[in-house]
C-alpha positions in Angstrom: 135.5 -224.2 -142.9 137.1 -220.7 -143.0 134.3 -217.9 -142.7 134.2 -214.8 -144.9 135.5 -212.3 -143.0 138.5 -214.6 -141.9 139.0 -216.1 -145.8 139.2 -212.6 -147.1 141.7 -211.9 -145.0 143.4 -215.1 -145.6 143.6 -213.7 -149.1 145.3 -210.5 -147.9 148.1 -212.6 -146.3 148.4 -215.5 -148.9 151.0 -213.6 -152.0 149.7 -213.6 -155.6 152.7 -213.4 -157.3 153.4 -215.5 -160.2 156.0 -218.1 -159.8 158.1 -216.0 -162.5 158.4 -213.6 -160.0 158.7 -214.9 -156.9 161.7 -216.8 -158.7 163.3 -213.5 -159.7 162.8 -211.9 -156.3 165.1 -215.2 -155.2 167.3 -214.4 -158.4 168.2 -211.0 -156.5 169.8 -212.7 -153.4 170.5 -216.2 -154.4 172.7 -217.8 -157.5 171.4 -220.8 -159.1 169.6 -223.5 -157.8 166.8 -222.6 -160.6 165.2 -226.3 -160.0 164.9 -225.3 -155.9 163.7 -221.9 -157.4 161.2 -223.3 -159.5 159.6 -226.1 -157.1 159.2 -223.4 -154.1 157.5 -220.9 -156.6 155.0 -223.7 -158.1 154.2 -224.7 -154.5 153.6 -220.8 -153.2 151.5 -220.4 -156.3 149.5 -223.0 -155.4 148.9 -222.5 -151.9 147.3 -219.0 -153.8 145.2 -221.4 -156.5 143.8 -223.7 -153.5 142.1 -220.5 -152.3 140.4 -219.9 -155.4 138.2 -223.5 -155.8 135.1 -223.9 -154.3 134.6 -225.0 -150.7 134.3 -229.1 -151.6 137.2 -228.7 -153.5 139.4 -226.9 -151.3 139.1 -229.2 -148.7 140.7 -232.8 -151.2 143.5 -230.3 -152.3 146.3 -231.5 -150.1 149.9 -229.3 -150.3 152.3 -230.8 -152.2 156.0 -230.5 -149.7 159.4 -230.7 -151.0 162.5 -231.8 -149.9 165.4 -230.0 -150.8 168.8 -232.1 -151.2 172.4 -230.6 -151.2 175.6 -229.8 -149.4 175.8 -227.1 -146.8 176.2 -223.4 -147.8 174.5 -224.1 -151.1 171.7 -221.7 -150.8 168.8 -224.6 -149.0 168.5 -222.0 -145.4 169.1 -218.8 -147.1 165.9 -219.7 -150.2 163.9 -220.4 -146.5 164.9 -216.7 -145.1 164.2 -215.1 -148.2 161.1 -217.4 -148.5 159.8 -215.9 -145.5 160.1 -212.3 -146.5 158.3 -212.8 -150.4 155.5 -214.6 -148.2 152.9 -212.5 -146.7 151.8 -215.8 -144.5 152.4 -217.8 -141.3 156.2 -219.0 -141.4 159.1 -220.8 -139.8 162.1 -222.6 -139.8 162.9 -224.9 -137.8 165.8 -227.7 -136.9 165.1 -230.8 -136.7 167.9 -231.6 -134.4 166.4 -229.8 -131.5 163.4 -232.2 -131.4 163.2 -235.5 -129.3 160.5 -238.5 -129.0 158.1 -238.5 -126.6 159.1 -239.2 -123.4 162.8 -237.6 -123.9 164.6 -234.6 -122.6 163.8 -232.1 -125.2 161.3 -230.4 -127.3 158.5 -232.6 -129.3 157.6 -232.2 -133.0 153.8 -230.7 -132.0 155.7 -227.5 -130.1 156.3 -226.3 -134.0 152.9 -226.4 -135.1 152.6 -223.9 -132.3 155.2 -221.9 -132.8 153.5 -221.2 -136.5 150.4 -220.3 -134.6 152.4 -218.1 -132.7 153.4 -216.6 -136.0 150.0 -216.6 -137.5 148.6 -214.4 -134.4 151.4 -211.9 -134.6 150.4 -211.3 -138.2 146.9 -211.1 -137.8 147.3 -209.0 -134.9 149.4 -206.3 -137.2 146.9 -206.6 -139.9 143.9 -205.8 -136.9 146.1 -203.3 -135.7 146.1 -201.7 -139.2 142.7 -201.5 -139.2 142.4 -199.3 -135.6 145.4 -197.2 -136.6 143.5 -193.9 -136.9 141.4 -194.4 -133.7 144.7 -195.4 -131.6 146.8 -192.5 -133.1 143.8 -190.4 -131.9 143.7 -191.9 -128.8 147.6 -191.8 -128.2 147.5 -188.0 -128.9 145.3 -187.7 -126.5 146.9 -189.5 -123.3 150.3 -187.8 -124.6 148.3 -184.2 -124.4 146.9 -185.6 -120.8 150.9 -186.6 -119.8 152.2 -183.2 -121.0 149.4 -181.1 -119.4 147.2 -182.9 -116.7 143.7 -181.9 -115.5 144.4 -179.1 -112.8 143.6 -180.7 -109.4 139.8 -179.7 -108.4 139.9 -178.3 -105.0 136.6 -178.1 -103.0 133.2 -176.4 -104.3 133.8 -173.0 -103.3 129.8 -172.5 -103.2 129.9 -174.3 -99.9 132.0 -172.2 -98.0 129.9 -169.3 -98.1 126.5 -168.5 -97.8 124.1 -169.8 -99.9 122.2 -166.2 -99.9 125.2 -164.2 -100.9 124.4 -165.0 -105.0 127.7 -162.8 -105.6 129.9 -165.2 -103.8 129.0 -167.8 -105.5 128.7 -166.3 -108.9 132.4 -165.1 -108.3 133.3 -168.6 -107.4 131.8 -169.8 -110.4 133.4 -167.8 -112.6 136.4 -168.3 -110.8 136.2 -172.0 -111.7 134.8 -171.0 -115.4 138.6 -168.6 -116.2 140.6 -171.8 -114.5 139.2 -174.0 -117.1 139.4 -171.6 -119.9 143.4 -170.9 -119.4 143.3 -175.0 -119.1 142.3 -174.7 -122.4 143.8 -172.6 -123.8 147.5 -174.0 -122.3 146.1 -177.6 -123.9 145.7 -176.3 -127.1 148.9 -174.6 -127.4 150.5 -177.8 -125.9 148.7 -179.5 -128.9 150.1 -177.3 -131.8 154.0 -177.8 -130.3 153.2 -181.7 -129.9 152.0 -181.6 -133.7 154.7 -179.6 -134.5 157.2 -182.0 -133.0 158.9 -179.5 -130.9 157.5 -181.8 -127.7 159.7 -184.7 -128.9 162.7 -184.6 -126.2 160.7 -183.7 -123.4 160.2 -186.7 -120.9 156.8 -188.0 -119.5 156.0 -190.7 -117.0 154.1 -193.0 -118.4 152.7 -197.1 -117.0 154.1 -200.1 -118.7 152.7 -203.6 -117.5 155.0 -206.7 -117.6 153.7 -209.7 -117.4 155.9 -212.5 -114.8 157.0 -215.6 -116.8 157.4 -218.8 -114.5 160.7 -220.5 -114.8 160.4 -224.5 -113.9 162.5 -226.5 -112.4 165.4 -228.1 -114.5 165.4 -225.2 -116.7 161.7 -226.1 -118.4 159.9 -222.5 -119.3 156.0 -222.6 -119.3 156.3 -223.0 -122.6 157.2 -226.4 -123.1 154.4 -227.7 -120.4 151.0 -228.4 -120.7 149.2 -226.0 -122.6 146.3 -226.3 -120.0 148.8 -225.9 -117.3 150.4 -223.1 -119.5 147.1 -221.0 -119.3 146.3 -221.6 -115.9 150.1 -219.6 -114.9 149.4 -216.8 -116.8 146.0 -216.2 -115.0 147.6 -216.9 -111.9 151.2 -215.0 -112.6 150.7 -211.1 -111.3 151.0 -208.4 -113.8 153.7 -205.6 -113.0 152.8 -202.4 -113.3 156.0 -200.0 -114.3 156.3 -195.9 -113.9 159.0 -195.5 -116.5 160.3 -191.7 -117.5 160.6 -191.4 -121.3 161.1 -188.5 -123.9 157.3 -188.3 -126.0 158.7 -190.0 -129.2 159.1 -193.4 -127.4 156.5 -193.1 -125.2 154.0 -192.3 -128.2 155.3 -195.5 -129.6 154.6 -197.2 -126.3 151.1 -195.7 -125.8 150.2 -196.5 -129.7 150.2 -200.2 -128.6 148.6 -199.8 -125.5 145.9 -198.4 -127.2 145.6 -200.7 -130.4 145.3 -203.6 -127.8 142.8 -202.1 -125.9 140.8 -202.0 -129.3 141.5 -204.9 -130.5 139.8 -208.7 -129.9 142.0 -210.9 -128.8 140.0 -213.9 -129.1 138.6 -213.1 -133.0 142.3 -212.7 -133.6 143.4 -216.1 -132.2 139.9 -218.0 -134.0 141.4 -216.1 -137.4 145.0 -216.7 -136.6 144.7 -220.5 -136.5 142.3 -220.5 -139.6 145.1 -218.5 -141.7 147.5 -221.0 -140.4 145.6 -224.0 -140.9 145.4 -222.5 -144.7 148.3 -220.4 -145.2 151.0 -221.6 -142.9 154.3 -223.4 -144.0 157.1 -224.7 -141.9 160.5 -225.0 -143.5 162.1 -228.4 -141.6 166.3 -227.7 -141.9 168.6 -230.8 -140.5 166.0 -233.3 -141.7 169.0 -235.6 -142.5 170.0 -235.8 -139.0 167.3 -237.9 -137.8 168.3 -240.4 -140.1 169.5 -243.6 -137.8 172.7 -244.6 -137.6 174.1 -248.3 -136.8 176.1 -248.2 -133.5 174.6 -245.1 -132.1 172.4 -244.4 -128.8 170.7 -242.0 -129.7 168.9 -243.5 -133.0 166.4 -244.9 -130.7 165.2 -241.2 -130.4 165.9 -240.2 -133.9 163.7 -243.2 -135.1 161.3 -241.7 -132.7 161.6 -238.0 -133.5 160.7 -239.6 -138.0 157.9 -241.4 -136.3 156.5 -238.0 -134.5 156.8 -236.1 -137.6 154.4 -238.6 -139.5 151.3 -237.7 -138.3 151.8 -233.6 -137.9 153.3 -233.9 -142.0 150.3 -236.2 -142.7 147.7 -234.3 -141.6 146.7 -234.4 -137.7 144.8 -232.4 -135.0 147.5 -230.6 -132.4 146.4 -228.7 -129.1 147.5 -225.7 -128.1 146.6 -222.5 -126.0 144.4 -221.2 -128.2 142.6 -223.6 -129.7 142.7 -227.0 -131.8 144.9 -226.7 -134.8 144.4 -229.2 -138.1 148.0 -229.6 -139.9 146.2 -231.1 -143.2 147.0 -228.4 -145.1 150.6 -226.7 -143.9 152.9 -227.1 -146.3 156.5 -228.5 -145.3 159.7 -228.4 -146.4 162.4 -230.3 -145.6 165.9 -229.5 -146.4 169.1 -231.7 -145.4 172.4 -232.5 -146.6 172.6 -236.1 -146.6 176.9 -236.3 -146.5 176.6 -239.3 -145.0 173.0 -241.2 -145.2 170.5 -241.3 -148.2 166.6 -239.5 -147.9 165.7 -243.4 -148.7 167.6 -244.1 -145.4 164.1 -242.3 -143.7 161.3 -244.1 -142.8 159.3 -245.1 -146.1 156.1 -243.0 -144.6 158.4 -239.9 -144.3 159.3 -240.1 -147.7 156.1 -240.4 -149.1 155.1 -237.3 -147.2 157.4 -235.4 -149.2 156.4 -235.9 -152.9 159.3 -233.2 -154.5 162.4 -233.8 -154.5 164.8 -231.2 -155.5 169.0 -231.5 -155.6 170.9 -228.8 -155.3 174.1 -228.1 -157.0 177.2 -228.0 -155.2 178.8 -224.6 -156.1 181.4 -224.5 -159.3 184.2 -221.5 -159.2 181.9 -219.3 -162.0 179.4 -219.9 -158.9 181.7 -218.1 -156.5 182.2 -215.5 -159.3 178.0 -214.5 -159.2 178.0 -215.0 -155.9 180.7 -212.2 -155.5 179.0 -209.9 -157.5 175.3 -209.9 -158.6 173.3 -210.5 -155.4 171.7 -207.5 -153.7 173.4 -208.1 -150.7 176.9 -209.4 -152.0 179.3 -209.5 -149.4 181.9 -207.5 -151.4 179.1 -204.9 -151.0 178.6 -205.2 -147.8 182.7 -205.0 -146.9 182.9 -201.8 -149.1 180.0 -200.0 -147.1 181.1 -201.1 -144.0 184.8 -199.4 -144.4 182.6 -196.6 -146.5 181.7 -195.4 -143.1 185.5 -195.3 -142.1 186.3 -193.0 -145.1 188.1 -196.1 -147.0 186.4 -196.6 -150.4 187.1 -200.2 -151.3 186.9 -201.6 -155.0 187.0 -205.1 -155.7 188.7 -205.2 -159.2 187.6 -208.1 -161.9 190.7 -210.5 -161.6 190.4 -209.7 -157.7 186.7 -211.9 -157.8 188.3 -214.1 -159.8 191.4 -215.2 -157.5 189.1 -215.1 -154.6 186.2 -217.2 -156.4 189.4 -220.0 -157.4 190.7 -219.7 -153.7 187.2 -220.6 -152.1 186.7 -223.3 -155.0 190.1 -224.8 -154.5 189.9 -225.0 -150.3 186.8 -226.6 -150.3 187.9 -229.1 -152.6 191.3 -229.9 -150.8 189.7 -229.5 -147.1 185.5 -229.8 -146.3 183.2 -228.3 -148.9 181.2 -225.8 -146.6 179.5 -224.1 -149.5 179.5 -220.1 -150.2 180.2 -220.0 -146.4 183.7 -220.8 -147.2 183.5 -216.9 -149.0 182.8 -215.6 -145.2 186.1 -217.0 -144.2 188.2 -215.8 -147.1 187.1 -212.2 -147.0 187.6 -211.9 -143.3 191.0 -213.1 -143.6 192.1 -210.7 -146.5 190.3 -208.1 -145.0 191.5 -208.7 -141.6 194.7 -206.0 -141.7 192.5 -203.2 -143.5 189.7 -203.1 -141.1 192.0 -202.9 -138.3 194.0 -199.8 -139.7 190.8 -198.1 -141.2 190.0 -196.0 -138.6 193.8 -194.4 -138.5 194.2 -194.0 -142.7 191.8 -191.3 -143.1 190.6 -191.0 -146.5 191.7 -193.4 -148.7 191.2 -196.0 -151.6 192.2 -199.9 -151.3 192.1 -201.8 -154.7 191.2 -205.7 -154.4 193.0 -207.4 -157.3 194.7 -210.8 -158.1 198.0 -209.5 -156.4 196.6 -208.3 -153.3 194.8 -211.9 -152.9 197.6 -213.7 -153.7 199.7 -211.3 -151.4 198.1 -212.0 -148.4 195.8 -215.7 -148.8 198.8 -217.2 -151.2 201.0 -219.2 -148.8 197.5 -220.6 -147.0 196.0 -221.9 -149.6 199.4 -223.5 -150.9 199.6 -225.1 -147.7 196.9 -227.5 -146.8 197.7 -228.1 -143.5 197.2 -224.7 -142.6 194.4 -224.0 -144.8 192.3 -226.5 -142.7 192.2 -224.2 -139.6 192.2 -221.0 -140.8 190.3 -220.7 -143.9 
């Protein structure tokens, strides 16, 4: 049962945008795929909807997880990355790969489920820290005034050494004490007005930082990876070390800030909201799920048999401990991404598959992909080479027939050699680009014009020869 405080806050975290436009935020940064596009929106809408039936109701409503089928460099990791940024709620990615069965050298399918509670508490902690802001920024300004001018040293009570009949003496001893504190003062509050002013932001301080030991086990097992009972006993027993660093004010106001925001904060309300926003909110994106597909012939399938049969419970809904608390997995919603080059998803175990209800195939990419690719997302790569050699005074322009030649060259190499996708693009450009970004910095000013010549010029002869093409594009 989620409490009010914590649900409202849930809320805060969980995204309301319509699947319309959480599939044009993807639009901006990935081509095609709209069927991928569309299943990912529907499920982060409803994650949203869930929130808004009654108690009774919420509970039977059980997420709905995809599995997403296609070739590498398609777009599956890179919807998960964006995925993560349009969601304003517990996420990861994960590989399946680096998990083992119980019992096996490795990592075991619960240690993600943790890892998302590890995500849950850092958001919950920024969204608590939001909430202090004011009082620590008050508080920082303070220790940084304390830093910048200390308390002048109080030497010993004057009034003592003389005669307690002579009322002059110690009237002049008070007053003394009383112009001291005054110039203090005074000196504080000018301090104050430069620190405002940011003419205080070079000057160095010596300020405390703790660090905290981390244990390092034998056959190169962190703390992490043990008992999570174990686990908590090292960090009470592991000393904290305290630190007397010199920094200019700007960092160490940045240091300070979370000093003090921890010091207000509740660490264990954070951790009892954390795992509620994660029982609620979370979602774990599983890459490499086709790799735990069993293979005839192979040693290792008893573990990868294993690893499907550890993932059944935590997709079906189980309780896992950790550190902070128990952790119900009923309601995280997974998905599952793989390639599947050389096995079938009906080559999992028929459990698994039920687990994931939505199944969505990617496209493999076409040359008019390449083309889009090139051009319309935020991020293109041909935007990000021109910036780059920007900076070096080179303004680089990628003409029309220029996209198109390099679009047909990454279409026609992954055809003749292994289809890797719009990764193949990463390839290409580096090796046309390869002469120009090593002469940039002695050219000066200039302009370099990418067009179906200057492709053909320098990728023509590798991508006639196939041999060749194999090893270096």
């Amino acid at each position: 049962m989620i409490s009010t405080e914590a649900q409202t806050q849930a809320q805060s975290l969980a995204t309301e945008m319509k699947p319309s436009e959480i599939v044009t935020a993807l639009d901006k940064f990935i081509v095609g795929q709209a069927d991928a596009k569309r299943a990912i929106a529907i499920a982060i809408r409803n994650r949203w909807r869930r929130q808004q039936l009654s108690e009774e109701m919420r509970a039977e409503v059980s997420p709905k997880n995809i599995m997403m089928i296609g070739s590498t460099g398609v777009g599956k990791t890179e919807i998960a990355r964006r995925l993560a940024k349009l969601t304003n709620a517990p996420f990861i990615k994960v590989e399946a790969t680096k998990y083992t069965e119980v019992g096996y050298y490795g990592r075991d399918v619960e240690s993600m489920v943790r890892e998302l509670l590890d995500n849950s508490i850092a958001l919950v902690r920024r969204m608590e820290k939001d909430g202090v802001k004011d009082q620590a920024i008050q508080k920082t300004r303070e220790k940084l005034l304390d830093l910048l001018c200390p308390q002048p040293a109080a030497g010993f009570p004057t009034h003592s050494l003389v005669n307690e009949n002579d009322s002059s003496d110690i009237s002049e001893a008070e007053k003394s004490k009383s112009d001291a504190q005054a110039s203090y003062q005074r000196t504080r509050e000018k301090m104050s007005k430069m620190l405002d002013d940011g003419k205080l932001e070079k000057r160095t301080v010596e300020i405390v930082i703790e660090q905290k030991s981390s244990p390092i086990m034998m056959g190169g097992m962190n703390v992490e990876q043990m008992d999570v009972d174990f686990q908590g006993m090292m960090d009470k027993i592991m000393p904290t070390n305290h630190i007397k660093r010199e920094v200019p004010v700007g960092r160490a106001r940045e240091i300070i800030f979370d000093q003090q925001a921890d010091s207000l904060l509740d660490d264990d309300k954070i951790n009892e909201r954390a795992i509620e926003v994660a029982e609620n909110y979370g979602i774990i994106f599983l890459d490499e799920i086709d790799k735990v597909v069993a293979t005839e012939g192979k040693s290792a399938d008893v573990s990868r048999q294993g690893v499907q049969r550890d993932l059944l419970p935590i997709v079906e809904g189980t309780t896992v401990k950790t550190k902070h608390g128990y952790i119900k997995t009923d309601h995280i919603l997974f998905v599952a991404a793989g390639a599947f080059h050389k096995n079938q998803p009906s080559e999992l175990m028929p459990e698994l598959q039920g687990r994931f209800p939505i199944r969505v195939e990617l496209n493999d990419l076409t040359k008019n992909d390449f083309v889009r690719i090139l051009t319309e997302p935020t991020n293109s790569l041909t935007r990000q080479y021109s910036q780059l050699l920007q900076t070096e005074g080179i303004e680089l322009e990628f003409a029309e027939d220029g996209i198109e030649a390099l679009a047909d060259v990454a279409c026609r190499v992954n055809e003749t050699t292994m289809n890797i996708g719009a990764r193949r693009l990463y390839t290409i450009l580096e090796r046309l680009l390869e002469e120009l970004s090593f002469e940039a910095p002695d050219m000066g000013q200039g302009r370099v014009v990418v067009n179906s010549a200057y492709v053909q010029q320098r990728l023509g002869d590798i991508v006639e020869d196939e041999d060749l093409s194999r090893f270096i594009l």
